[in-house]
N, C-alpha and C positions, 0 to 999 in steps of 0.2 A: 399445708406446711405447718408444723408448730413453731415453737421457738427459738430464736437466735441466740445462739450462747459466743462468746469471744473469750479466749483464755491465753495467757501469753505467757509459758513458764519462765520463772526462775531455773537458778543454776540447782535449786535444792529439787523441783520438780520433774527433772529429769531422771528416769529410768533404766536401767542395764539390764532388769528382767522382766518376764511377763508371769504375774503371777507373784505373792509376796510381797503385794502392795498397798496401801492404801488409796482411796482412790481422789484425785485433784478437784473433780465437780461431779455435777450427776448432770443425764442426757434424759429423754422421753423421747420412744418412737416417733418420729418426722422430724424431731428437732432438726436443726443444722450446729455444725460447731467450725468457729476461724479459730486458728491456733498457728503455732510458730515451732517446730521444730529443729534442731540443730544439726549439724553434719556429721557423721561417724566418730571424726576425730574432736568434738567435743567443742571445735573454733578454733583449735590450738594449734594447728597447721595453716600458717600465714602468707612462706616464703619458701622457696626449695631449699633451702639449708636448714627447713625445720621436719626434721626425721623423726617420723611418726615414733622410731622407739627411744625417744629423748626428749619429746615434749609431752609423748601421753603414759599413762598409765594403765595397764592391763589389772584388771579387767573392766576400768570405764573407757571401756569404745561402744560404738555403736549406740549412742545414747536414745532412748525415746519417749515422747512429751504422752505423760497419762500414768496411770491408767484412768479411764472414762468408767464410771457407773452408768451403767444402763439400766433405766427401772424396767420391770415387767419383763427381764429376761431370764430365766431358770432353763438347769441343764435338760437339753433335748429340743432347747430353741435354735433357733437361727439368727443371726446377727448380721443385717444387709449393709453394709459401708458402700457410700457413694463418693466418687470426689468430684466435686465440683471445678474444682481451682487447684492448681498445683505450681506456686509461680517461685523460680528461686528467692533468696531475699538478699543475695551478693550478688558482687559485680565480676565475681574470679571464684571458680571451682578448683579443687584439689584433686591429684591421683596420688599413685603410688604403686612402688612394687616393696615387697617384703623380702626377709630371707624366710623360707620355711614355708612361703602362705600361696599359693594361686594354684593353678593348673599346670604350668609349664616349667615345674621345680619339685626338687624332695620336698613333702613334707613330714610332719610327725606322724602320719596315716601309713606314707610311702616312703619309707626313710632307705638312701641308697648315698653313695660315700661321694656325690657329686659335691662341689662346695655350696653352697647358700647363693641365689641370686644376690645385687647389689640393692641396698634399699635408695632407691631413687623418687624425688617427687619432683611432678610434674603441675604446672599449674594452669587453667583457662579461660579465656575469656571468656565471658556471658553477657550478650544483648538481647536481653529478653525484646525489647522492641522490632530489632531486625529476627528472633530465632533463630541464635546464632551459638557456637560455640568453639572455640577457637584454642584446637588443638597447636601446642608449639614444640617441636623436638629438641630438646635438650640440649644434644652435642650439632645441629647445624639450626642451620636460619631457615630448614622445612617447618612450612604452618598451612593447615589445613580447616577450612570452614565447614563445619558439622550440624545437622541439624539439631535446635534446640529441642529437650523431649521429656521434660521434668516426667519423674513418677520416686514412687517413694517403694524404698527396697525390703523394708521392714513394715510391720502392720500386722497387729495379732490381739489373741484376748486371752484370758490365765487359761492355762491347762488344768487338766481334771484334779484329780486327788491329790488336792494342798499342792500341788509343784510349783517351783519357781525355776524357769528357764532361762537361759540366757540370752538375750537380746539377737546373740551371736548366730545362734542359730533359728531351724524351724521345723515345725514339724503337723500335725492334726491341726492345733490352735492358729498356725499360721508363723508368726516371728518373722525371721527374716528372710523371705523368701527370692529377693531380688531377681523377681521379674522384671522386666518393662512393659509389661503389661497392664500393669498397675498407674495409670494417667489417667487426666480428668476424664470424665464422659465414661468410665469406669465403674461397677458396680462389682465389691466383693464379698464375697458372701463365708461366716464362719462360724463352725458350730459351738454354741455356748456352752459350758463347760461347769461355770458354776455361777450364782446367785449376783446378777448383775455384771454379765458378761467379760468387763474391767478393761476395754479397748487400750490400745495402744497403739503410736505410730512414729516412725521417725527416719532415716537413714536416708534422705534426702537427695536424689542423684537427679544433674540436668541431662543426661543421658548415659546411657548404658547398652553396651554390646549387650547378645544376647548370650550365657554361660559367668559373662565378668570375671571372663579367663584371669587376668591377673592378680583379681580380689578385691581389684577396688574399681568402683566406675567411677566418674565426674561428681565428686562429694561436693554439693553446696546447703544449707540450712535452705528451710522453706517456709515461704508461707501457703497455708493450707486451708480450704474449707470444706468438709464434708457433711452430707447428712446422712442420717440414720436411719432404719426401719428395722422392727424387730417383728421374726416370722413366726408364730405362737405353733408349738407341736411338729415341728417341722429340721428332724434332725439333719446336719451334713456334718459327713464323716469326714471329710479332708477339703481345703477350702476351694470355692471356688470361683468364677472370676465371668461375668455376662458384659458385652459391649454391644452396641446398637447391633452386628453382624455376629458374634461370635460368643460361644459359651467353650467356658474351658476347667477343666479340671486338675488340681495343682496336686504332685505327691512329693512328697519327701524323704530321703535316704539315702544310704550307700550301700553297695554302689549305685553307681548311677541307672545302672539296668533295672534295677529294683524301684529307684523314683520313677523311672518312663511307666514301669508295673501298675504299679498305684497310681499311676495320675490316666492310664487308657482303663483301668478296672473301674474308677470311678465315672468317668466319662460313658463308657457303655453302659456303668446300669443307669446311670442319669438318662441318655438318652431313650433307653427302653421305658423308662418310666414317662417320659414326654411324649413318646411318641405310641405307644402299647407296644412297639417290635418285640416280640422274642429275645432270649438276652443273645442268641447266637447271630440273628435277623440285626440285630442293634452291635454288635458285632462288625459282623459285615458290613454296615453304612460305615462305621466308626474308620475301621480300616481301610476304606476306599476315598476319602471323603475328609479324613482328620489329618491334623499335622501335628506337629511336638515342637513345641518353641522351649528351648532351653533357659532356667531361671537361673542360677549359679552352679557352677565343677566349683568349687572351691571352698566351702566355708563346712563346717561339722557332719552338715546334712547337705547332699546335695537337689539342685529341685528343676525337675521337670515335669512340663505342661503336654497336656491332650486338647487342642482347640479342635472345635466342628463347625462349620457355617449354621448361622441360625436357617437359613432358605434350605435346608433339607431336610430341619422339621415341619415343614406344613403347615408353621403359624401356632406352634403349640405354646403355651405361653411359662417362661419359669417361673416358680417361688408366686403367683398369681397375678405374676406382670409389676413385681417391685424395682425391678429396673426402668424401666420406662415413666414408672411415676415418679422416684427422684431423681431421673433423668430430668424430667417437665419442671425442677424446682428453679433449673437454670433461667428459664426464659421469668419465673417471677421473681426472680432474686438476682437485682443486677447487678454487676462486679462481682460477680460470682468466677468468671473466667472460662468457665468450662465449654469446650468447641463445640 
């Protein structure tokens, strides 16, 4: 394990793009890093009378804490994020519905003469000791206990030629991809782009549907600690995501038939390449064998996953078994969190 780094931002350290940054500290492969990141809306959403489009300001939503310099990484690397820890750092998470913004409304994409949903916020409890999260309906006294399931919805590193992206979205580099797949025990992987990677993370949810039909999941700030490994000559085109059972392949777009495309294109030749099949041989496992966990229908880009059971490769090992080693960082780094 190398070194332990601790960064706590400020309100100036916070970020809306990935890419067109300076960067906050510098990392070295195995380091680990705690840090603190904020919740979509910035903290600015307290109470249900506080409507996200009257206490925040567009375009700082989705804020996130970094960018991270990473030494030793140049374009055509790999950039392995572990999380170790993902624990809220409130006691009450926020939702919301938008006019214009989720799955189940016109947007400015799908624009049709219905009127605008009602912007409503919802607020939840959070006991992290019991893993807990306590949905409460609005207009009656229905309350329901959910399980607690922090993962962080954003997490990326600058895209290629000078660009600066929007937080808002995601895409190759990663952004915001708002899976929940993304939890401790967690290992993501994303291809480096340009000269010290410039990691980013933030969007902090104690749980989330899978799709985040409405646009917004269970918003709380987090405290976070991950470590690093950087994979030298070892490009990946769209990111990807290894957990003790499962490796999965993340793609980005609209429509959405288009992200399912690139996120099973990527998965089959990943698994041809692990296992020698045939790209058609690999293929055919993929297909019989994989599932598609939904990341968000809602935000610029939409993002769906290709997961495959690791027990149907034979023991092959990814990236040369970088999951598993900053998996092993939990049992020497205690209070670390991670299951």
């Amino acid at each position: 394990m190398g070194e332990k780094h601790t960064y706590m931002p400020t309100e100036k350290d916070l970020s809306y793009t990935f890419g067109g940054r300076m960067p906050l500290a510098h990392l070295r492969s195995g380091d680990v890093l705690s840090t603190y990141t904020e919740d979509c809306f910035g903290g600015a959403v307290t109470t249900v009378d506080d409507l996200p489009s009257k206490v925040c300001t567009f375009p700082y939503l989705n804020p996130v804490t970094g960018p991270f310099f990473v030494e030793d990484t140049e374009p055509g690397d790999t950039l392995a994020v572990h999380f170790l820890s993902i624990v809220p750092a409130r006691t009450v998470g926020v939702s919301s519905t938008f006019p214009h913004f989720g799955a189940l409304t016109s947007t400015s994409h799908t624009a049709t003469l219905q009127p605008p949903l009602e912007e409503r916020v919802w607020l939840y409890d959070i006991d992290v000791e019991a893993g807990v999260v306590r949905y409460r309906a609005r207009n009656s006294d229905y309350t329901v206990d959910l399980p607690l399931d922090p993962m962080h919805g954003t997490v990326g590193v600058a895209p290629a030629g000078f660009e600066a992206r929007s937080s808002i979205t995601c895409d190759t580099y990663g952004g915001n991809m708002d899976t929940p797949e993304l939890r401790a025990g967690t290992t993501l992987y994303l291809g480096v782009n340009v000269h010290g990677a410039m990691l980013g993370l933030g969007d902090g949810h104690a749980r989330q549907g899978e799709g985040e039909a409405s646009g917004v999941a269970v918003e709380v700030a987090m405290r976070t600690t991950i470590a690093v490994e950087v994979i030298k000559g070892a490009p990946t085109p769209w990111p990807r995501i290894e957990t003790d059972d499962t490796i999965m392949s993340v793609g980005c777009a609209r429509p959405l038939e288009d992200a399912f495309r690139i996120s099973h294109h990527d998965l089959v030749g990943w698994t041809a390449e692990l296992t020698g099949l045939d790209t058609l041989d690999a293929y055919q496992l993929v297909a019989q064998a994989g599932t598609a966990p939904v990341g968000n229908v809602c935000d610029p880009n939409y993002t769906m996953l290709a997961a495959l059971p690791k027990r149907v490769l034979r023991g092959a090992a990814t990236y040369g078994g970088v999951h598993e080693r900053l998996r092993a960082i939990a049992d020497v780094a205690p209070g670390t969190g991670a299951p």
